[in-house]
N, C-alpha and C positions, 0 to 999 in steps of 0.2 A: 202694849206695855211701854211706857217711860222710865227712860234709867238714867244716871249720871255716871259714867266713869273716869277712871285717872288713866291719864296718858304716864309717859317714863320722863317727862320731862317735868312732871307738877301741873300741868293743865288740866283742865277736867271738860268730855265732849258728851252734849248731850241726845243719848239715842234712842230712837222709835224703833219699837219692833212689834209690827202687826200682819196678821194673817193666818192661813195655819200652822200650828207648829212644827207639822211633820213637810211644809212646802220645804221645796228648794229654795236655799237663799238669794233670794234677790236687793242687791244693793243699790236706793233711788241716792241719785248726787242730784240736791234741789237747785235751784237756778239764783240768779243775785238782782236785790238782795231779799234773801227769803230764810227761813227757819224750816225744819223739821216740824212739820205738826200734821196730823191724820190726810192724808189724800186718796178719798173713799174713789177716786175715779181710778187710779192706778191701782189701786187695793186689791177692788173687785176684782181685774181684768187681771190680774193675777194670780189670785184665788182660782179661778179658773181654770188657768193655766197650772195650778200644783203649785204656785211658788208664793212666798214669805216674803213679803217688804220690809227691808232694814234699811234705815236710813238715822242721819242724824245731822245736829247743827253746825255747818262749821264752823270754826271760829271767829268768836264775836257775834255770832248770831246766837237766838236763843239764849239758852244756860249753856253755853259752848263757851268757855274761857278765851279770849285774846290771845295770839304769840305773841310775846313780851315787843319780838323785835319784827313785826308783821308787818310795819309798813315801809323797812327800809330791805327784808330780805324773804317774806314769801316767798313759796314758788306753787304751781299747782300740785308737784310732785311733791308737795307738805299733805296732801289728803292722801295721798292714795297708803303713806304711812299711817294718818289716822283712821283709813279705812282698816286695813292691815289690824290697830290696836283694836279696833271695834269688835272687830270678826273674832279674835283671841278670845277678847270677853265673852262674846256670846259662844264658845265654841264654836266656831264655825269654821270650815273648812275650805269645800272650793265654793266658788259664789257666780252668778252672774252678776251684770251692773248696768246699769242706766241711769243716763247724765242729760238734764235738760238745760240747753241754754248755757250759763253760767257752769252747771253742774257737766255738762258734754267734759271738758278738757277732762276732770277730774275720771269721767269711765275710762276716757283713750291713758289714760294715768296707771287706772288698775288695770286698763288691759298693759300695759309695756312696761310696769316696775312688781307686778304681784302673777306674773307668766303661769306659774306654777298653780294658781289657786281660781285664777281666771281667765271662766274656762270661754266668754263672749261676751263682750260692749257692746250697744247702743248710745251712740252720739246724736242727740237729736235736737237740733236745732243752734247746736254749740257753736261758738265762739273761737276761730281762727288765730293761732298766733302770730301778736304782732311782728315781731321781731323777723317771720317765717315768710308771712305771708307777702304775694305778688302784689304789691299794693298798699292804698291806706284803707286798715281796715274800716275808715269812717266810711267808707265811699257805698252811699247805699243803704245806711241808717237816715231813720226819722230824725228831725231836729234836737229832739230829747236827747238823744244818745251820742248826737254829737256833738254837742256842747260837754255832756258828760267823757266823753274820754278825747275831746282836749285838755278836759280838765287833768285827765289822768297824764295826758305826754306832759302835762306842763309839772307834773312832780304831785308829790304829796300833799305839802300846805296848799296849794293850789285847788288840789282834787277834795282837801276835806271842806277848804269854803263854799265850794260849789257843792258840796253833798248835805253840808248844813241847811243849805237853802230848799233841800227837795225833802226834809225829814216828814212831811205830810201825809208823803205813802205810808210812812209807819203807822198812820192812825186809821187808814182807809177804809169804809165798810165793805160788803158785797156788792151792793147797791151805787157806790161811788167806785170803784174799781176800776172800770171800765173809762169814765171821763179821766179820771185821773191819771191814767198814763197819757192821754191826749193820741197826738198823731202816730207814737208807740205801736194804738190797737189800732189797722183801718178795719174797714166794716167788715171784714170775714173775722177777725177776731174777737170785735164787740157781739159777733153775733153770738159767738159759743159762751164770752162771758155770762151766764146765766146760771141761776142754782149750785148748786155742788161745785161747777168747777170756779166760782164767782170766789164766794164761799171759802174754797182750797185758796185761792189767792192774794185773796185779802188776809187771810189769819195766818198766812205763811211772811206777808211780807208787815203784818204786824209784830210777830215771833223775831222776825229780821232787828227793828229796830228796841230790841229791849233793850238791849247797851248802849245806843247811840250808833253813831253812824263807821262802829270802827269796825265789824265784820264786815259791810258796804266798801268800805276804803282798802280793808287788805283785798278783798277778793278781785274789784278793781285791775291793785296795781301789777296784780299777781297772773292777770289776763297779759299783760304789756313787758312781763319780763318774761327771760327765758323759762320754757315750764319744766326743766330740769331731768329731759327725756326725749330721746330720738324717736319720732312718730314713722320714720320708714323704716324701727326696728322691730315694729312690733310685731307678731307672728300668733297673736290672739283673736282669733274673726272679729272681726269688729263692722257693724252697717252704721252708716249715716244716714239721718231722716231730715228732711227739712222741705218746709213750702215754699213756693216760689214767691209767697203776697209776705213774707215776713219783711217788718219794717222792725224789727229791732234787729236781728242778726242777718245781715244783707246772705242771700241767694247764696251769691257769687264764695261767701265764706265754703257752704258745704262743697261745692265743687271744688275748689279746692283741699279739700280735707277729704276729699272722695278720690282724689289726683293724688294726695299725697303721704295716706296714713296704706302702709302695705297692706293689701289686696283687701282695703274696703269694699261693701257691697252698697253702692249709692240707693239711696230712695229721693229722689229732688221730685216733689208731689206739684204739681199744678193746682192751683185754688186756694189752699191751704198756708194760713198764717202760722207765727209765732207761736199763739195759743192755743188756735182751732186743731192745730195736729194732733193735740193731746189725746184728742178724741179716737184716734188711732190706736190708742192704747193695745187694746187685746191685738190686732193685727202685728206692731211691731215687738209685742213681748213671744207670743207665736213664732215669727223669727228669730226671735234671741233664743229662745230654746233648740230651736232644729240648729244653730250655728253651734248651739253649745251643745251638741249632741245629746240632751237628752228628750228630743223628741219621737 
């Protein structure tokens, strides 16, 4: 089911909710830049597991409306609010949540600003904040990505010219996917790019560019500023996943995020890329359940 709802502020975010009705709620925070649209790989391994995929676009992605004033004041701690409005809508009560990539900050988000209602995180693969972190978080990304967030230290107008120039991923098929990120995927990634999860990728980061590159540009800038939340306050279980072959979100991030978000339970995987982890699915939804007590 596809819905459009209004936020309190006049926005409007557009939400996926698939599974069975009677699952426990599960909240996906998709990765950047990508849209909310069917991810039959998370789905199933869910399904399984008894839990319900809620997810939706965030702003400027999909039918997800813009923040007026997104690129001079994001924060990541702007979703875990529109998680919060989502969850109203649907009824919904306590949730788990899981954050890839991009979408990571946004779980460690619900777990430390929505305590109450969440009841365990999965961080997987996510993205280290700059401001936080022992380092430049470039140190360790494929070229792609580092050109992409000096884009971002260099400001806004800076960050939107260089993301005008890569708008081609919005057009991407299944079949092109995978060249298309370049040195992004090394070959443990290209290898899982195939079928379904090819598929999942391309129509997500198709979804990404329906408005232009301004959901791209806030979620960006919104990596590099403060995310509006103490990560050694959090007291919500929370595990981190990530491969050690990821050339978009360097290693060296989860270790840190496994140091420094309170009494994380690390997974740092040997072999395993960026994307191939996904494949992990049922294993680390598995865990998210037993952290969340209802296993």
């Amino acid at each position: 089911m596809t819905a459009i709802i209004a936020t309190d502020d006049g926005r409007t975010l557009e939400v996926l909710d698939a599974g069975p009705e009677d699952g426990f709620p599960l909240v996906y925070h998709h990765g950047t830049p990508q849209g909310a649209v069917p991810f039959p790989t998370l789905e199933r391994a869910a399904a399984e597991h008894g839990l319900r995929v809620i997810s939706y676009s965030r702003p400027g992605y999909g039918a997800s409306s813009p923040r007026p004033d997104g690129a001079t004041t994001a924060q990541v701690a702007d979703d875990a609010a529109d998680t919060a409005t989502v969850l109203d809508h649907l009824g919904v009560g306590d949730f788990l949540t899981i954050g890839w990539s991009g979408g990571g900050p946004r779980a460690l988000a619900c777990a430390a600003l929505l305590p109450d209602r969440c009841l365990a995180a999965a961080c997987c693969v996510g993205i280290a904040p700059a401001d936080e972190y022992d380092g430049d978080i470039r140190d360790g990304m494929a070229e792609e990505n580092v050109a992409e967030y000096t884009a971002v230290f260099a400001g806004a107008e800076a960050l939107e010219a260089f993301l005008e120039t890569q708008t081609g991923l919005f057009t991407v098929s299944a079949e092109e996917v995978a060249e298309a990120l370049g040195a992004l995927a090394p070959p443990v990634d290209r290898a899982a790019l195939t079928g379904e999860l090819a598929e999942y990728l391309a129509a997500s980061v198709n979804a990404a560019g329906r408005q232009g590159i301004v959901g791209w540009r806030d979620d960006d800038l919104s990596h590099t500023r403060p995310w509006g939340f103490d990560l050694g306050d959090i007291r919500v279980p929370v595990s981190v996943w990530q491969g050690r072959l990821d050339a978009m979100v360097p290693f060296a991030h989860a270790e840190w995020l496994a140091a420094n978000v309170a009494g994380a339970r690390a997974h740092l995987v040997e072999g395993e890329g960026h994307l191939s982890l996904m494949q992990k699915a049922p294993t680390i939804l598995q865990e998210l359940r037993q952290l969340g007590g209802l296993a």
